[in-house]
Every structure is written in C-alpha cells, then in structure tokens.
N, CA, C and O atoms as a GROMACS GRO file, in nm:
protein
  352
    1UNK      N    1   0.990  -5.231   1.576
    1UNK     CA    2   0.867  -5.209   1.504
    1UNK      C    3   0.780  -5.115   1.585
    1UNK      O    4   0.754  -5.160   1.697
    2UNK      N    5   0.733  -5.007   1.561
    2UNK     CA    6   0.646  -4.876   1.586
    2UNK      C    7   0.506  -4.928   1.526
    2UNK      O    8   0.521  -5.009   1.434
    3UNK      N    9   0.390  -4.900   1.555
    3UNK     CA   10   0.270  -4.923   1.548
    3UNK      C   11   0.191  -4.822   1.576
    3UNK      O   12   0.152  -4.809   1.692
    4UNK      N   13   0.138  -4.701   1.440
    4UNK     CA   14   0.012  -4.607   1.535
    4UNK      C   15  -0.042  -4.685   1.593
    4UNK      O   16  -0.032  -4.808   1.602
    5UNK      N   17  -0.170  -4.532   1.679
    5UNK     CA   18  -0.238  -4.565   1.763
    5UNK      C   19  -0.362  -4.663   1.680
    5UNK      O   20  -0.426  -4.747   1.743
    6UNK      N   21  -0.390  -4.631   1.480
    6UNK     CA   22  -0.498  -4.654   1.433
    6UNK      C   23  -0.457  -4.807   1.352
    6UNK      O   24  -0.543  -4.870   1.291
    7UNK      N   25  -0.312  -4.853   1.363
    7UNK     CA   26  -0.283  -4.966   1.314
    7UNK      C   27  -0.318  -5.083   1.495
    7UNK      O   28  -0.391  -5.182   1.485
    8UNK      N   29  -0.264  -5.053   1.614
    8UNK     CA   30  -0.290  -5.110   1.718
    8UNK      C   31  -0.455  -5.136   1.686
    8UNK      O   32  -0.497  -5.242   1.641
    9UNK      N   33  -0.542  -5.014   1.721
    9UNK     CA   34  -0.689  -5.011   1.714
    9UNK      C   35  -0.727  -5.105   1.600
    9UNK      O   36  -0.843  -5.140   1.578
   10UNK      N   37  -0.651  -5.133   1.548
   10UNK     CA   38  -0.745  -5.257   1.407
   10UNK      C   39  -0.699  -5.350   1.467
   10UNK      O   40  -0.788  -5.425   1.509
   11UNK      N   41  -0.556  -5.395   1.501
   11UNK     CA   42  -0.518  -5.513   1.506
   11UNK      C   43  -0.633  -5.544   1.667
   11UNK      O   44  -0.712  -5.637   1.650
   12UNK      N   45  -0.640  -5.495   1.764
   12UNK     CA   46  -0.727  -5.565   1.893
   12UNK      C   47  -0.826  -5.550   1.844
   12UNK      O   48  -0.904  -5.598   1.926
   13UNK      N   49  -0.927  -5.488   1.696
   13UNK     CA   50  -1.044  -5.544   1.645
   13UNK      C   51  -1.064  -5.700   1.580
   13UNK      O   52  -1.156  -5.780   1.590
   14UNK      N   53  -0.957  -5.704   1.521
   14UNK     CA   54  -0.941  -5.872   1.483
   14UNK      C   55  -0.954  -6.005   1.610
   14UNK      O   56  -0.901  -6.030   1.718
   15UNK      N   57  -1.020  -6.043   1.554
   15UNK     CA   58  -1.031  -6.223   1.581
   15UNK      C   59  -0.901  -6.268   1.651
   15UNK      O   60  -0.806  -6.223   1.587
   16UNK      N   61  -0.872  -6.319   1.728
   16UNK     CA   62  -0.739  -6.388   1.750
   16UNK      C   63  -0.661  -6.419   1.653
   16UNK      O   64  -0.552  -6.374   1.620
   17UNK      N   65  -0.761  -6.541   1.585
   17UNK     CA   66  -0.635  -6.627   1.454
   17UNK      C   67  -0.579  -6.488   1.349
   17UNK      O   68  -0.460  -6.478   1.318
   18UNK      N   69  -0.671  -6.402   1.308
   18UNK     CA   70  -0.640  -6.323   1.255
   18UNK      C   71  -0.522  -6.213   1.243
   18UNK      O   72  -0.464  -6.174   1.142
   19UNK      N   73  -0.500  -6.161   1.426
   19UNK     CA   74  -0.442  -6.086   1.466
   19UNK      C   75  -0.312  -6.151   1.475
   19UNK      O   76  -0.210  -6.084   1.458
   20UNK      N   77  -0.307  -6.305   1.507
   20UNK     CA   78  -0.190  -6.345   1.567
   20UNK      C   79  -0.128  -6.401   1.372
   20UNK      O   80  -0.016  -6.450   1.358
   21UNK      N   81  -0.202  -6.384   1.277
   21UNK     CA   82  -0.162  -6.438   1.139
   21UNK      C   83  -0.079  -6.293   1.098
   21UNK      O   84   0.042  -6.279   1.082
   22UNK      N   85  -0.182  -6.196   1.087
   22UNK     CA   86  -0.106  -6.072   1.094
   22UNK      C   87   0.043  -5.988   1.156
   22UNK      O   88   0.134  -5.920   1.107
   23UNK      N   89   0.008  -6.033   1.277
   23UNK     CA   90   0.176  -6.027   1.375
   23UNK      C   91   0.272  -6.110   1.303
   23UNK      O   92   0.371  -6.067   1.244
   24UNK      N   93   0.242  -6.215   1.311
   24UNK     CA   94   0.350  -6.330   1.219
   24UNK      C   95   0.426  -6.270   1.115
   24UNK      O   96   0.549  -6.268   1.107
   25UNK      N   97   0.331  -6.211   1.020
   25UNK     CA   98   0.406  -6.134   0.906
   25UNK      C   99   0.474  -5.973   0.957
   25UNK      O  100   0.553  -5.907   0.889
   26UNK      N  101   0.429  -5.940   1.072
   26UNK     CA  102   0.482  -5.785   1.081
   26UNK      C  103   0.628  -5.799   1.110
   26UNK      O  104   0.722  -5.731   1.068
   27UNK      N  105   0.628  -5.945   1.223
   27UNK     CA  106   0.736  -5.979   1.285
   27UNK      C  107   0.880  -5.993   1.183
   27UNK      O  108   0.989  -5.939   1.202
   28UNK      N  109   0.836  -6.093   1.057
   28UNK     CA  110   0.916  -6.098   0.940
   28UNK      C  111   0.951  -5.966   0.888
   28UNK      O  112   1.069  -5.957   0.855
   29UNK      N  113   0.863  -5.839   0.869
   29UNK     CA  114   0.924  -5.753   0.810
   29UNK      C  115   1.024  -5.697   0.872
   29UNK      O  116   1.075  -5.605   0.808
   30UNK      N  117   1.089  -5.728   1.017
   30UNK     CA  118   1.186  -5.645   1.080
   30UNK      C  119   1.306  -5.725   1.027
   30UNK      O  120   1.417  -5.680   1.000
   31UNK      N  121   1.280  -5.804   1.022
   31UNK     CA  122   1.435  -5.869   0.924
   31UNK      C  123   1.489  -5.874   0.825
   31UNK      O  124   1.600  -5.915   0.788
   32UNK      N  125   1.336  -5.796   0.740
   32UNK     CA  126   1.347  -5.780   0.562
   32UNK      C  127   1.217  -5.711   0.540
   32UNK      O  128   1.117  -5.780   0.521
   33UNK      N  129   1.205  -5.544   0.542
   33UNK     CA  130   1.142  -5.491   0.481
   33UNK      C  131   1.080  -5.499   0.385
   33UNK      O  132   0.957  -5.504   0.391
   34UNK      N  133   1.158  -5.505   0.244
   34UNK     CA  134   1.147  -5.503   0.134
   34UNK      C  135   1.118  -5.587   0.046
   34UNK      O  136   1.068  -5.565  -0.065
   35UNK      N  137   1.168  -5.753   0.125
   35UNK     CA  138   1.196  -5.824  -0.002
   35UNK      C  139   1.031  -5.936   0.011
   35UNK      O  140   1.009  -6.016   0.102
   36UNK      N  141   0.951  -5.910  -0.092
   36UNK     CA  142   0.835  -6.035  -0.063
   36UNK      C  143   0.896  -6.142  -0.045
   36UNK      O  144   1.017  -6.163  -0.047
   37UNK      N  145   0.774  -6.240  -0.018
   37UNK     CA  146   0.797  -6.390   0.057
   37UNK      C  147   0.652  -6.422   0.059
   37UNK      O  148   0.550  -6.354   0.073
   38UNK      N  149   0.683  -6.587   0.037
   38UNK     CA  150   0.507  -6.665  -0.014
   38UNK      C  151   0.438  -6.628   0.068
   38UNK      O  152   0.481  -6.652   0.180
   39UNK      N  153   0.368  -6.590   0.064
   39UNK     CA  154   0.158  -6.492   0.130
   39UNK      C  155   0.248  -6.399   0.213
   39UNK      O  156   0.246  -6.404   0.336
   40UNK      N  157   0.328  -6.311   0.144
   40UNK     CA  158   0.368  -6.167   0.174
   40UNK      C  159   0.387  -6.116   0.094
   40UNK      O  160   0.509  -6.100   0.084
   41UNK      N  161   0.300  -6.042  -0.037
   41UNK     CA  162   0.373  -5.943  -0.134
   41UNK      C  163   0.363  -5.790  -0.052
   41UNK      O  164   0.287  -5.726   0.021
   42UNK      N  165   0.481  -5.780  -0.111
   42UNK     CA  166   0.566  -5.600  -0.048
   42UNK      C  167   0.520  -5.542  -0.197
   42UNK      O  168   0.533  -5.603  -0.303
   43UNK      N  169   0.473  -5.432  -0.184
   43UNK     CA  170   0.462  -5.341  -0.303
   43UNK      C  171   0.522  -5.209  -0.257
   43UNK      O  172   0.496  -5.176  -0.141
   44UNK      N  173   0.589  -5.136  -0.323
   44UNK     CA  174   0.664  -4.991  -0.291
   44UNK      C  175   0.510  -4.905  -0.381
   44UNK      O  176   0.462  -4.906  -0.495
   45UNK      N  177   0.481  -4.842  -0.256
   45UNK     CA  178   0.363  -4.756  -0.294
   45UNK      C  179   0.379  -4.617  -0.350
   45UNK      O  180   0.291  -4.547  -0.400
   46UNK      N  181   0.537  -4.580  -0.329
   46UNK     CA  182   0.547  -4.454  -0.370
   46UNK      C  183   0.634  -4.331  -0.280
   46UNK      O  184   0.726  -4.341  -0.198
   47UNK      N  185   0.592  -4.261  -0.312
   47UNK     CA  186   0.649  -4.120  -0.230
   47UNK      C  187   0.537  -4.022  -0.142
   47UNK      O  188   0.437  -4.009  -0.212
   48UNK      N  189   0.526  -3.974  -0.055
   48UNK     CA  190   0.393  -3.925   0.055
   48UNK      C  191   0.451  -3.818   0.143
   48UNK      O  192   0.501  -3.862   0.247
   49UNK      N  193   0.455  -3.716   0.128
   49UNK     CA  194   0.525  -3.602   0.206
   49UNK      C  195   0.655  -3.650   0.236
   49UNK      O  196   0.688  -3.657   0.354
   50UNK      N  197   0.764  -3.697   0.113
   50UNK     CA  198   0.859  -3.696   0.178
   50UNK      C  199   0.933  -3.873   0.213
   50UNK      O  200   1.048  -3.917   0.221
   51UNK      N  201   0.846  -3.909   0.223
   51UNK     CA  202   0.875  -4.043   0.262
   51UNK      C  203   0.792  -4.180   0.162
   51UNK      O  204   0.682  -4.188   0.107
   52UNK      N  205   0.888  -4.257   0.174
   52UNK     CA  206   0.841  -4.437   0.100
   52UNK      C  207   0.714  -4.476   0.175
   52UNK      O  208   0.685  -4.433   0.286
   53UNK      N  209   0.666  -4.532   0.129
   53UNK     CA  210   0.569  -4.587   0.189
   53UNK      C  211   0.557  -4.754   0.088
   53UNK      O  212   0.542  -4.768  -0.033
   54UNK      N  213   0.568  -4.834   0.174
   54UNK     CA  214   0.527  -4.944   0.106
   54UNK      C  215   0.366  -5.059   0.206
   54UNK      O  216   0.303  -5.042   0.310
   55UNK      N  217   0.367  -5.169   0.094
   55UNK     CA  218   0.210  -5.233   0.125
   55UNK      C  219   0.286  -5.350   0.098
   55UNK      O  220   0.359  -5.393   0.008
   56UNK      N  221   0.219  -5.402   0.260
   56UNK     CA  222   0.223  -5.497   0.248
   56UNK      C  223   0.079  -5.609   0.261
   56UNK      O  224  -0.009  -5.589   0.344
   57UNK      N  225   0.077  -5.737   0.154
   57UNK     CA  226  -0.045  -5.768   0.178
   57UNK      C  227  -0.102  -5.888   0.247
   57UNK      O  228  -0.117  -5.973   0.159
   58UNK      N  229  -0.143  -5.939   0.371
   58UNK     CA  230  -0.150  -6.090   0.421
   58UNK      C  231  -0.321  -6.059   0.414
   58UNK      O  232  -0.397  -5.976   0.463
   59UNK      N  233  -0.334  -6.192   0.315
   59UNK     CA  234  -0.444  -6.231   0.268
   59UNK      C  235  -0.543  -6.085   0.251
   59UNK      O  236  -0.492  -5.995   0.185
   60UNK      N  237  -0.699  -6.057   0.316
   60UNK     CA  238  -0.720  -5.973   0.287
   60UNK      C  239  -0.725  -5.840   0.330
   60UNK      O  240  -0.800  -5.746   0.306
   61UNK      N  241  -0.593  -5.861   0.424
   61UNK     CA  242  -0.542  -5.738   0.483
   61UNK      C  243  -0.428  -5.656   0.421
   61UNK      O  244  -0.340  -5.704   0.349
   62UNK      N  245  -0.441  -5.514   0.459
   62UNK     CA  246  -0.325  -5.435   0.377
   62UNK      C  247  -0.270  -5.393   0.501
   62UNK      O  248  -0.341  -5.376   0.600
   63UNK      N  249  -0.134  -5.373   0.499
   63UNK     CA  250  -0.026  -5.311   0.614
   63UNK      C  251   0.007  -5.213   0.514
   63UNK      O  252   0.011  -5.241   0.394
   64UNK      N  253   0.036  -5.069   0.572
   64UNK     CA  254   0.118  -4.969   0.498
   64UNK      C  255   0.210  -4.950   0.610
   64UNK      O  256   0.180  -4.957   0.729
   65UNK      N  257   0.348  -4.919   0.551
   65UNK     CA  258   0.463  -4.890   0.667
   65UNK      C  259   0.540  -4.814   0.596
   65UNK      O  260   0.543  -4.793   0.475
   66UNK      N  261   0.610  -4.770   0.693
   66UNK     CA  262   0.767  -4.647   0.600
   66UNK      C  263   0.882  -4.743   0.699
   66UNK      O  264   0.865  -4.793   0.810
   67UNK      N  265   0.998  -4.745   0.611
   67UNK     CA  266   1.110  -4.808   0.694
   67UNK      C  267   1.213  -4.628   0.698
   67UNK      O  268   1.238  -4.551   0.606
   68UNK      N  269   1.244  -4.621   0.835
   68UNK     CA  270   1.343  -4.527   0.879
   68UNK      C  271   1.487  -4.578   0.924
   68UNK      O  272   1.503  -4.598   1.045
   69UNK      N  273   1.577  -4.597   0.848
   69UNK     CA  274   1.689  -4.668   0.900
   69UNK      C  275   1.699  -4.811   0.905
   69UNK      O  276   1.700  -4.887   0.808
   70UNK      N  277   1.709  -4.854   1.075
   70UNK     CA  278   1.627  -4.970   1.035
   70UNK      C  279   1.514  -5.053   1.119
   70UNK      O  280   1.497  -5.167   1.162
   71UNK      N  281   1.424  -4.885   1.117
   71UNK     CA  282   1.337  -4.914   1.188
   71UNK      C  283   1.190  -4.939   1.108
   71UNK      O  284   1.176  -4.870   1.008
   72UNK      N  285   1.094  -5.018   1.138
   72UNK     CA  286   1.012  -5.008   1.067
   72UNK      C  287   0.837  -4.961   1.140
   72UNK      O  288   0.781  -5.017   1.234
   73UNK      N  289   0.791  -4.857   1.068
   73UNK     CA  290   0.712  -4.794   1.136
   73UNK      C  291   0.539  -4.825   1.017
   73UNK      O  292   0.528  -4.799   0.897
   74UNK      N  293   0.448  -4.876   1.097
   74UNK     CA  294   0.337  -4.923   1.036
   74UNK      C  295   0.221  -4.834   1.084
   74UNK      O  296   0.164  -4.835   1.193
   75UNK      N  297   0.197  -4.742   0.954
   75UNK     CA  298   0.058  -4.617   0.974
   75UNK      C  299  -0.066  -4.654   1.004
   75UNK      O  300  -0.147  -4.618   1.089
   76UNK      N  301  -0.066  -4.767   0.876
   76UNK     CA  302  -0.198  -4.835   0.908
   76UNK      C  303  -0.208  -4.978   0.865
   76UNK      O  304  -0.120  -5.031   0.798
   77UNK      N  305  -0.333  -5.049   0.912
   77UNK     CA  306  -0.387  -5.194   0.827
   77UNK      C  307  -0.499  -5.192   0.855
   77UNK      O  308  -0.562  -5.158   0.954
   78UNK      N  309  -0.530  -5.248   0.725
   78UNK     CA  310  -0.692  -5.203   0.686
   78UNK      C  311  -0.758  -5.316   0.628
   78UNK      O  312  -0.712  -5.415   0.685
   79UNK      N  313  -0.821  -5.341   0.566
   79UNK     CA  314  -0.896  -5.455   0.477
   79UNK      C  315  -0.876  -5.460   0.350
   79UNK      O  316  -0.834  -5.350   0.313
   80UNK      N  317  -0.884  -5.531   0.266
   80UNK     CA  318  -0.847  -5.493   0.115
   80UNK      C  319  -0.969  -5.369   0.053
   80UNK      O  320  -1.057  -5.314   0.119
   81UNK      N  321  -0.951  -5.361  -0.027
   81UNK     CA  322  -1.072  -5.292  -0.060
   81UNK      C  323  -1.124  -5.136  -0.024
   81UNK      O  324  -1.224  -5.077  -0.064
   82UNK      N  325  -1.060  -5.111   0.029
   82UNK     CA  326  -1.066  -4.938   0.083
   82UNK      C  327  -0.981  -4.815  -0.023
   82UNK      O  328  -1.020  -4.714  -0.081
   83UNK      N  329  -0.857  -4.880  -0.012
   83UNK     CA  330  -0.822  -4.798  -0.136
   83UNK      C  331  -0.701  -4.754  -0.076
   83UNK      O  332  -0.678  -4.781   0.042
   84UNK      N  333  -0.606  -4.676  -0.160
   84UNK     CA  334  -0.455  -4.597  -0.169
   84UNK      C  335  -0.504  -4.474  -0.163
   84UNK      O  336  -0.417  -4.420  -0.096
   85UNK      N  337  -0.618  -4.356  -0.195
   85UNK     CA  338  -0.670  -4.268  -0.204
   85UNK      C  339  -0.576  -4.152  -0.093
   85UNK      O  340  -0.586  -4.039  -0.142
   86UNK      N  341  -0.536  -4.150  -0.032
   86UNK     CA  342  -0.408  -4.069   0.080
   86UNK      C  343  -0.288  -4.036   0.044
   86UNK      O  344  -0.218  -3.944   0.086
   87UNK      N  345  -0.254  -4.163  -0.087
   87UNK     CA  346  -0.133  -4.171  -0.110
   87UNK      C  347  -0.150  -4.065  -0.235
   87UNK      O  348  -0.035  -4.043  -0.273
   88UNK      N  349  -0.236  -3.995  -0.309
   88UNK     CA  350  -0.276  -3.917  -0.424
   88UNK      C  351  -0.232  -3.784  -0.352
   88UNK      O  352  -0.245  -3.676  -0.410
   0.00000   0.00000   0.00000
C-alpha cells in the first residue's frame, strides 16, 4: 500500500480512534480491492488520465485509490462532502 504525501497529511490530522478506524479499512483493501464489505462500500469512480480510480467510503470519510497490479496506491482521503469535481 503507497500513500501520497496529501493522503499521509490527513490521516496524522485525524484523532487517533479515527485514524486507527481508517487504517483498519486501508489494511483490508490490500487483500481485496474491489470487492465491498459491511461499513466499506468500494465504488469504481471511473477513468482519470488513463487510470481507474475507485472510492472507498468509511463512515464520513472518502479514500480514492488506483490499484496497479497488485499494488494499491491511495491519492487522497478527504471528508464526505467535498466532491469528485477532479475526476470531471
């Protein structure tokens, strides 16, 4: 699992319980990208220069990631509510 520099920078803004609820689920996606699981919906967001991009959502946080092989690489996580507006 790969982590920008602006997905790290959110996660050490979070709360402990928060950060360590968040990890929990990042940890699961290295074993299964794709497939949701209860308080994990995966949404396939599309196509973005080239590449998948999917969302994932724990509670009112959003993860966006691209899987490369079978690596999984996370751009950003954000709060709900900000928007897909990048992905246009």
């Amino acid at each position: 699992m790969l982590l920008s520099d602006e997905a790290l920078a959110f996660l050490r803004s979070l709360e402990t319980r928060q950060r360590d609820r968040v990890l929990d689920h990042l940890k699961a996606l290295e074993t299964d990208p794709f497939r949701a699981r209860p308080r994990a919906d995966i949404k396939n967001c599309g196509r973005h220069h080239g590449q998948t991009f999917y969302r994932l959502r724990v509670g009112d946080f959003r993860v966006v990631y691209v899987v490369e092989g079978r690596q999984v690489k996370v751009t950003e996580i954000f709060r709900r509510g900000r928007g897909y507006r990048w992905l246009e």
